[in-house]
C-alpha positions as CSV (number, residue, x, y, z in Angstrom):
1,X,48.1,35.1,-14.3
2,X,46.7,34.8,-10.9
3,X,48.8,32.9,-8.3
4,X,46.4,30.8,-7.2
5,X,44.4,29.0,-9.6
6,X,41.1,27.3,-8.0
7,X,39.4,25.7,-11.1
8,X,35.9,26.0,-9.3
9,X,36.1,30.3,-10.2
10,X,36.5,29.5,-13.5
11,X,35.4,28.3,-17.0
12,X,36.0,28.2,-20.6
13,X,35.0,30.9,-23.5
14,X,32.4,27.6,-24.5
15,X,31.7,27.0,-20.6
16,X,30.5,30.8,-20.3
17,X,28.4,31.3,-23.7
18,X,26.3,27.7,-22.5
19,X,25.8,29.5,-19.6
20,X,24.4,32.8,-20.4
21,X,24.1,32.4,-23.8
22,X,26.1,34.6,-25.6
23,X,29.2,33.6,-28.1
24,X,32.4,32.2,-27.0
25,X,33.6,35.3,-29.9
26,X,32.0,37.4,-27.6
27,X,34.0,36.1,-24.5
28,X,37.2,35.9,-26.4
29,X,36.8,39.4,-27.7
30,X,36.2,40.5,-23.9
31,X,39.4,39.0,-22.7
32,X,41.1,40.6,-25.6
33,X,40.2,43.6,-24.7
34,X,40.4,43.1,-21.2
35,X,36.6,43.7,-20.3
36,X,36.3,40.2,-18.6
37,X,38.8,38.5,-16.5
38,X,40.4,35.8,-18.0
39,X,43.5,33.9,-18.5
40,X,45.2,31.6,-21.2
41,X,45.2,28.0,-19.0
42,X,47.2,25.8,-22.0
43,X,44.8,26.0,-24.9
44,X,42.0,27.4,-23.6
45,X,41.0,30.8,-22.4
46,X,39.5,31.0,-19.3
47,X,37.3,33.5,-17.8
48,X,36.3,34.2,-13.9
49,X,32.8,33.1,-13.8
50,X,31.9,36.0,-11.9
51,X,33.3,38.3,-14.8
52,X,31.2,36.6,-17.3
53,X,28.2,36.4,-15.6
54,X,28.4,40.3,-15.1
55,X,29.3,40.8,-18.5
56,X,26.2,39.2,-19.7
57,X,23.8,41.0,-17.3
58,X,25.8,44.3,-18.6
59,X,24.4,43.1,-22.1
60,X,21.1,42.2,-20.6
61,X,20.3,45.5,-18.8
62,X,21.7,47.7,-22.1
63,X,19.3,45.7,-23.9
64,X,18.6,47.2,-27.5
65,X,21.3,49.9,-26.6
66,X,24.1,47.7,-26.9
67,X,23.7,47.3,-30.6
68,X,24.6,51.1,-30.6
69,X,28.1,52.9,-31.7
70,X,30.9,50.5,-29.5
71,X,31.5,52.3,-26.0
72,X,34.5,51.9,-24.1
73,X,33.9,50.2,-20.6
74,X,35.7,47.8,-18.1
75,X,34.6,45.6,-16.2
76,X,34.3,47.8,-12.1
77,X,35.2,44.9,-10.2
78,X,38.0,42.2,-11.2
């Protein structure tokens, strides 16, 4: 977990698929694997909006390409 926790950085798995309209399974599966930057904050998970919002132009830009084979990637910048 990060030291400093500023609430404003940050939303839920449901917070980040309203805003860029993928699935909170997707977010959850990101911070699983540790291609977004999240944290468990007491029940929910909680992912830098930054992180999610880059994830979901990452999907954007792929476009029909990221329906191909899975490819391993991280997130560059956390």
């Amino acid at each position: 977990m990060t030291e400093t926790f500023n609430p404003t950085e940050w939303v839920t798995t449901k917070e980040a698929a309203e805003l860029t309209g993928h699935t909170m399974a997707r977010f959850r599966q990101q911070a699983k694997a540790e291609t977004a930057e999240a944290e468990k904050r007491g029940t929910n998970g909680c992912l830098r909006k930054a992180s999610a919002q880059e994830s979901a132009d990452r999907m954007k830009q792929l476009e029909a390409a990221k329906h191909d084979p899975p490819r391993e990637w991280k997130a560059e910048s956390h």
